[in-house]
KOLFI-207402 format. One record per residue (C-alpha): x, y, z. Coordinates in steps of 0.05 Angstrom, whole numbers, plus 32768, in hexadecimal, padded with zeros to 4 digits. Layout:
! residues N
XYZ/...
***
This chain:
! residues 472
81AE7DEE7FFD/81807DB28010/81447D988003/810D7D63801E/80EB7D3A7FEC/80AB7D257FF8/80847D027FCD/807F7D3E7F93/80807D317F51/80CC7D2E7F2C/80A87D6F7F08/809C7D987F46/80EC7D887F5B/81067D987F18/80E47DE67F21/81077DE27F61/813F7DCE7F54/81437DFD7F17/81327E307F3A/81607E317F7E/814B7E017FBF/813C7E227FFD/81747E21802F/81797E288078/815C7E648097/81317E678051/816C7E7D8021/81797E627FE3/81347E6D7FBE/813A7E977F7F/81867EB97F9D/81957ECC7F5A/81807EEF7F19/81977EB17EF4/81677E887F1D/812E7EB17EFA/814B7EB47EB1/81407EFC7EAD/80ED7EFB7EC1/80C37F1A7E8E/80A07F5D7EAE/80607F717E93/80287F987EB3/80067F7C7EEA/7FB57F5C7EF1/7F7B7F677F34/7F557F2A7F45/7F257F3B7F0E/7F547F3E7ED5/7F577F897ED7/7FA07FA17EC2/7FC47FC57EF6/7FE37FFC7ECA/8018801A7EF5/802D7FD57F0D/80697FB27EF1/80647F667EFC/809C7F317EFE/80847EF57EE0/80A87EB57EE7/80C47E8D7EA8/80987E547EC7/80597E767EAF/80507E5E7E69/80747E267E6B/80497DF97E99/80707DE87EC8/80557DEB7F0E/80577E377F31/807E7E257F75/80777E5B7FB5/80877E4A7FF7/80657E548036/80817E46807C/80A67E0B8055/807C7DEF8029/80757DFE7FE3/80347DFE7FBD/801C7E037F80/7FFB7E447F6A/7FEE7E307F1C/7FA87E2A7F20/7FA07E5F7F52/7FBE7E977F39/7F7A7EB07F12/7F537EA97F52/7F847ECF7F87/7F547F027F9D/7F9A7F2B7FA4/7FA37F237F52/7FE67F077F2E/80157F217F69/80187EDC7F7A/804A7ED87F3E/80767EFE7F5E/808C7EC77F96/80937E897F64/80D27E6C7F7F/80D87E907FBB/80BF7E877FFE/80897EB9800B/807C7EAA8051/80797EF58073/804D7F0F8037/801F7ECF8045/801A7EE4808D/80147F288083/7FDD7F2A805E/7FB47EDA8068/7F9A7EBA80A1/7FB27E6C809F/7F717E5B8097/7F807E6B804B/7FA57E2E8043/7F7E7E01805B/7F6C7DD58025/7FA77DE27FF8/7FD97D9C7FFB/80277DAB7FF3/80497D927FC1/80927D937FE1/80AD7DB18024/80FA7DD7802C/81147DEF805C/81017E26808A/811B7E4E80CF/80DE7E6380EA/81047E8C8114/812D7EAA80E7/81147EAB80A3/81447EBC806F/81787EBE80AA/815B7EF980C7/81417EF58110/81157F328102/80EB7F0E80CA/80E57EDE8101/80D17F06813D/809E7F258106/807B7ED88101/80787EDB8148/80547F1B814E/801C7F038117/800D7EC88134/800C7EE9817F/7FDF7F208160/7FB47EEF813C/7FAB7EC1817B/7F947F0281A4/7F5D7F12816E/7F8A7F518154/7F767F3D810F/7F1F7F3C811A/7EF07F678112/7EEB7FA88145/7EA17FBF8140/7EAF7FF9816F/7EDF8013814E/7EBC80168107/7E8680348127/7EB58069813E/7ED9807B80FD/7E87807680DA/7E7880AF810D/7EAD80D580FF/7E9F80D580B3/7E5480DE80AC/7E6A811780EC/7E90813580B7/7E5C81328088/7E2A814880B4/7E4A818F80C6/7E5B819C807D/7E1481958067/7DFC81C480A3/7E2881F48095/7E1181EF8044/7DCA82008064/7DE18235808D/7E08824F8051/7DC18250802C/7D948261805A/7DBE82908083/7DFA82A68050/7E24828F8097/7E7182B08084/7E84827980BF/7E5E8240809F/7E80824A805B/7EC982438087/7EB5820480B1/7E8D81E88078/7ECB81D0804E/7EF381AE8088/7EB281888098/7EB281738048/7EF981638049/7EFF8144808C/7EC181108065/7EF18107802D/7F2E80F88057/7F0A80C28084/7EE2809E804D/7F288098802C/7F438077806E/7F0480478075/7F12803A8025/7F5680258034/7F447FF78074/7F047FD3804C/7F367FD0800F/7F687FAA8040/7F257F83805B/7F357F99809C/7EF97F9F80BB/7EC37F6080AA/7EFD7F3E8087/7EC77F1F8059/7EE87F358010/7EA67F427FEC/7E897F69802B/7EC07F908039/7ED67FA07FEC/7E8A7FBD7FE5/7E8A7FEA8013/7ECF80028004/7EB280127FCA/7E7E80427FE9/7EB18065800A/7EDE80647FD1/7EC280777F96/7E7E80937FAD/7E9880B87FE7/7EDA80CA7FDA/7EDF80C57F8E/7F1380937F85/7F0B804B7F68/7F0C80217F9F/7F237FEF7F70/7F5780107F48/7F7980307F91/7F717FE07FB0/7F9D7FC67F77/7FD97FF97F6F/7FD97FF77FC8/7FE27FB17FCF/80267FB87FA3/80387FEF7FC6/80357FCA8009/80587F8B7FEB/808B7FAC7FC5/80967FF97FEF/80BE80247FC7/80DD7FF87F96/80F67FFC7F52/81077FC67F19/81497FDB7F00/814A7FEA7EB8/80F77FF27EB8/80DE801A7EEE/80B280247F25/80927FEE7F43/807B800E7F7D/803980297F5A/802980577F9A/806D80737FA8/807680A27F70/806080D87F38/807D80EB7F03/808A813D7F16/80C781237F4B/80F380ED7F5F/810180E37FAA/813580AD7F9E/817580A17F6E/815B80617F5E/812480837F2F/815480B47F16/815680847EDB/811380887EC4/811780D17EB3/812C80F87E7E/817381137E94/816781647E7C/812181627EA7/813881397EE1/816E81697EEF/813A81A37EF1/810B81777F21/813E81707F4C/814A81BB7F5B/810381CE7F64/80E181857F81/80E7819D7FBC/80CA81DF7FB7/808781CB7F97/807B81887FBD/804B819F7FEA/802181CA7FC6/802081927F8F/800581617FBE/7FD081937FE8/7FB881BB7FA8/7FBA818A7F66/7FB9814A7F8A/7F73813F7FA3/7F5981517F5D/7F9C81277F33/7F8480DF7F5C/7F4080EC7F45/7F5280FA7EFF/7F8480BF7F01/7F5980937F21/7F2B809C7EE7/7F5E80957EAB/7F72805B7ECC/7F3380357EDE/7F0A80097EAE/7EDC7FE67EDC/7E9380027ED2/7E8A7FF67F1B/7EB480307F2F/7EA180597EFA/7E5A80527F15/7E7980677F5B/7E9F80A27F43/7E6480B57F1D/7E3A80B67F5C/7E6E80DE7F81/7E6D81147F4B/7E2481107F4D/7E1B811C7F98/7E5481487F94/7E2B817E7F66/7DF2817D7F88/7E1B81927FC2/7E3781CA7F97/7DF481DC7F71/7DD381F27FB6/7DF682257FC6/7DDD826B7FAF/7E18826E7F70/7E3F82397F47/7E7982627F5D/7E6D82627FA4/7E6482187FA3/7E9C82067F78/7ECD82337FAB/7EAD82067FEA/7EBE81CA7FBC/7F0681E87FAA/7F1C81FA7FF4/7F0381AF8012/7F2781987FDE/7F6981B37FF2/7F6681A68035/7F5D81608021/7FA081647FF9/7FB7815E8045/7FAB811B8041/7FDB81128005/8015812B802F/7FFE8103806D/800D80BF804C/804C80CD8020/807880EC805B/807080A4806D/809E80918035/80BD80BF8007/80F580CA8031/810680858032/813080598009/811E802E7FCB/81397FF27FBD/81377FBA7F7E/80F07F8F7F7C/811B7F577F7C/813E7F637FC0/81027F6C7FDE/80DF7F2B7FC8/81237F067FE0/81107ED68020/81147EF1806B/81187F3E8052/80D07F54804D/80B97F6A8098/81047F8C8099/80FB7FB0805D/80B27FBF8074/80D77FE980B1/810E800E807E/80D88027805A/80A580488085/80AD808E80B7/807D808480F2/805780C68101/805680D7814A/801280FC815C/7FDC80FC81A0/7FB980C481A2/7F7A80EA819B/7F8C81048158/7F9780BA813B/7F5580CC8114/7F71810780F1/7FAC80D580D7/7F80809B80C9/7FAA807A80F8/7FDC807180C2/800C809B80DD/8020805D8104/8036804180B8/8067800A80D5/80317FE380F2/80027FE380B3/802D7FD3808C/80517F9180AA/7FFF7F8580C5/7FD47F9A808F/7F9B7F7080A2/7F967F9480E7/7F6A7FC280FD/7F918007810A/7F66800B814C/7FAD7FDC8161/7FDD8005814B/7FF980348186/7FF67FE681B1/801E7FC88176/804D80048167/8069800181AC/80797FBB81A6/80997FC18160/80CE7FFC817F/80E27FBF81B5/80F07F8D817A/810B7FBF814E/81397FCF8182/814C7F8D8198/81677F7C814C/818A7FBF8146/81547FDD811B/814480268115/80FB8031810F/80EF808180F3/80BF809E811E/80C180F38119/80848121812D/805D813480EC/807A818480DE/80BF815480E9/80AE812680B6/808C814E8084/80D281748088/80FA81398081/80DF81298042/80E2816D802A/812A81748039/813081308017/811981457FDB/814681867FD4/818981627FE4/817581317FAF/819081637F7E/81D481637F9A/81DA81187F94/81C5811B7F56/820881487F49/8233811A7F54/821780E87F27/824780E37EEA/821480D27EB0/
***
């Protein structure tokens, strides 16, 4: 292991030193658990302050002892000490003291962020093959090719688009609550909730892309509208969803040995779709999960889910912001329900959009339940992140004219190693990822959706008889 000197102070080489110099290719930061003395976890913080309560955070030893908070970038470390408590993405900066963090940097900044900020030390870096891995490099290569052809700005047309197709949605569920009035229309009162629903589903995806400020990538524009179609529309926090989904993109399906899940997105606690949770349940109930996970999955996710992320989005939530919001979506919600003729018929139109919007559920975790987990650790370890980013996703195959009805997430693999594009790129980008995947001997999981859905199903049955050959 080597490092450049230049000009830092003996305080800023001592961290380094302490903690590990980076080597050639970007090995050697943080390689070991003695490097990090055993990192105290606590729950994680938003921007705001807000705790995070189903994140687990890694903090470094560094944190109260004043010592400068090192992460490298591209080969230059800077110091985050004074920063933390502004990073519009919270304390998950924490996470990379020590380490080089050069694909999540790219992955989710422009390099106009660091303009402005000074180094305070350089080591060295492959940009070509971070980490020793030629795919973290070829990943590099794509961002800044994709960022050079505008890729990353804002596509007008394509809002406007995905705006028609929600206030559509809207549109023919409220006609068809008139013609259920003034007409008692049978038909109305069976098109009427997939018009609701399909409003639900794509506020949720224009939530998710103004969450990941994809579309005026100004933070305080794009955040405020998110939370329109958040918590007003769909009757999430906004806030509360932003937080838990920007760990689950940094750290997919992981776990902290010993602690638990730390994946906040990627998990409930009625199943467990991977031996690595197996230790966070009670033995007697886990082996009872295991028999029947499989059985109740689905109707789980389609009939108690769209009402159990409300619910948990509220017992989780302290912001009065989004309790404002979610108290406007219940409000225009009942209306809704109050004109029709009976609080029973409206509460039934209510109940059956709901479930169809439990579809939605099941569209985004076949994208990763049936994929492995792995220790937080391992994946914060230099030049594995866009690899691990592959391992952990199932691309859904689908007509390109039904890319709406998925969000455009079925393409996952592209969002997630590009979350600041818009998913108008996807199908361009997802054709280009199968060449480089293939070129570094990398299988990318791409199965129609009845295939996938099954896939995870089956998953989640032979679960049990893994679980049988585990001696404790």
């Amino acid at each position: 292991n080597t490092l450049t000197h230049t000009r830092a102070p003996l305080s800023v080489w001592s961290t380094v030193h302490k903690r590990g110099a980076m080597g050639a290719g970007g090995k050697g930061v943080a390689t070991s658990d003695e490097a990090h003395s055993r990192p105290l976890v606590r729950v994680g913080r938003a921007a705001d302050g807000t705790r995070i309560k189903e994140t687990l955070r890694s903090f470094p030893k560094e944190l109260d002892s004043g010592e400068p908070l090192l992460v490298g970038i591209r080969g230059r470390w800077y110091d985050v000490r004074n920063f933390v408590s502004r990073h519009p993405g919270g304390d998950v900066i924490l996470e990379f003291v020590g380490r080089d963090a050069t694909a999540q940097f790219v992955a989710y900044h422009s390099e106009k962020v660091l303009k402005g900020w000074k180094p305070v030390g350089v080591y060295d870096f492959d940009e070509s093959k971070p980490g020793g891995d030629a795919f973290e490099g070829e990943f590099l290569a794509l961002a800044a090719q994709y960022e050079k052809e505008g890729l990353f700005e804002t596509q007008y047309a394509f809002l406007l688009s995905r705006l028609g197709i929600a206030f559509g949605m809207l549109a023919l569920a409220l006609g068809c609550v008139w013609l259920i009035v003034a007409r008692d229309s049978l038909l109305a009162f069976v098109v009427g909730p997939f018009g609701l629903a399909g409003f639900w589903q794509q506020s949720g995806f224009l939530m998710h892309d103004l969450m990941h400020n994809h579309h005026f990538h100004k933070r305080r524009l794009d955040q405020r509208l998110g939370w329109f179609f958040g918590s007003v529309c769909f009757g999430v926090s906004s806030t509360w969803w932003r937080d838990e989904h920007n760990e689950h993109h940094l750290f997919t399906n992981t776990v902290i040995p010993g602690v638990g899940r730390s994946d906040p997105q990627m998990g409930e606690t009625i199943w467990a779709q991977d031996p690595m949770l197996f230790d966070f349940f009670w033995r007697p109930l886990l082996r009872v999960l295991l028999r029947v996970q499989h059985i109740y999955f689905l109707p789980v996710l389609i009939f108690i889910g769209p009402f159990g992320i409300k619910v948990d989005a509220v017992l989780s939530e302290s912001r009065p912001s989004e309790f404002v919001g979610m108290a406007l979506h219940w409000a225009w919600v009942s209306a809704l329900v109050s004109a029709f003729p009976t609080w029973r018929l409206g509460l039934l139109f209510y109940a059956c959009a709901s479930v169809l919007v439990g579809v939605l559920s099941v569209q985004l975790l076949v994208s990763h339940y049936a994929k492995p987990f792995a220790t937080k650790d391992a994946v914060k370890t230099a030049g594995s992140w866009a690899r691990r980013q592959i391992n952990s996703v199932i691309d859904i195959t689908c007509e390109p004219w039904l890319d709406w009805f998925h969000g455009g997430l079925n393409l996952h693999s592209p969002h997630h190693l590009f979350p600041r594009m818009c998913r108008c790129h996807y199908r361009r980008v997802h054709a280009e990822l199968l060449d480089v995947c293939a070129k570094h001997g990398i299988t990318l999981d791409v199965l129609p959706w009845s295939r996938a859905v099954a896939k995870t199903v089956t998953h989640l049955r032979d679960l049990d008889h893994f679980a049988s050959m585990d001696p404790r």
